[in-house]
C-alpha positions, -999 to +999 in steps of 0.1 A: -124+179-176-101+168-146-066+157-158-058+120-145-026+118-131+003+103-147+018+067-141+055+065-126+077+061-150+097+026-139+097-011-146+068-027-146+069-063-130+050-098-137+022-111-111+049-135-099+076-111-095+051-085-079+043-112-051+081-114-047+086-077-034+067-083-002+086-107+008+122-086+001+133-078+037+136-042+026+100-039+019+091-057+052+113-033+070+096-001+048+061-019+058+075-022+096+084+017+101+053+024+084+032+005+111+055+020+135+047+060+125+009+053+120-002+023+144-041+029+136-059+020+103-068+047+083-098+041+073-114+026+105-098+064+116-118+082+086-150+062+096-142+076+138-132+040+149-104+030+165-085+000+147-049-015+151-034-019+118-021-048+104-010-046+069+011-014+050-009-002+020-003+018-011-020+046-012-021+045-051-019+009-061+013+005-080+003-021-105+037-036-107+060-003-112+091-005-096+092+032-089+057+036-071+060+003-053+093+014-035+085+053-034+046+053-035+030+071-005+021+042+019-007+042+049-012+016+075-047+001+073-062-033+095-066-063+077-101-061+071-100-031+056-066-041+035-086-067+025-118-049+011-097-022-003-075-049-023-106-067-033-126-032-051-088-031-071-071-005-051 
């Protein structure tokens, strides 16, 4: 049987105070160079289109911990596809 991997140990935050970290100018800077280093959305990329990206994702959603929101591998997807992605609950 396939071992899950393991939650980041951290603080986990309230809805409200979750919405609050994208608006910290440190994560809008993180979500800026992120954009920078990977302009095109990942997934139109994996599905052979070629997409500007909008939005910088979580690769693992970070459900409110502190630790894998700030050091949680990131990847720059479009909004559509942010959106869609968001919406199945990753």
């Amino acid at each position: 049987m396939p071992q899950r991997a393991k939650p980041m140990p951290g603080k986990r935050l309230k809805p409200l105070r979750k919405r609050k970290l994208y608006e910290n100018r440190r994560w809008r800077e993180k979500a800026r160079r992120q954009l920078i280093a990977e302009p095109l959305c990942a997934e139109c990329k994996r599905q052979g289109k070629t997409t500007l990206a909008t939005d910088a994702d979580h690769v693992e959603p970070h459900k409110g911990n502190l630790m894998a929101f700030w050091n949680g591998k990131l990847q720059s997807l479009c909004k559509k596809c942010h959106q869609e992605k968001t919406a199945r609950g990753g």
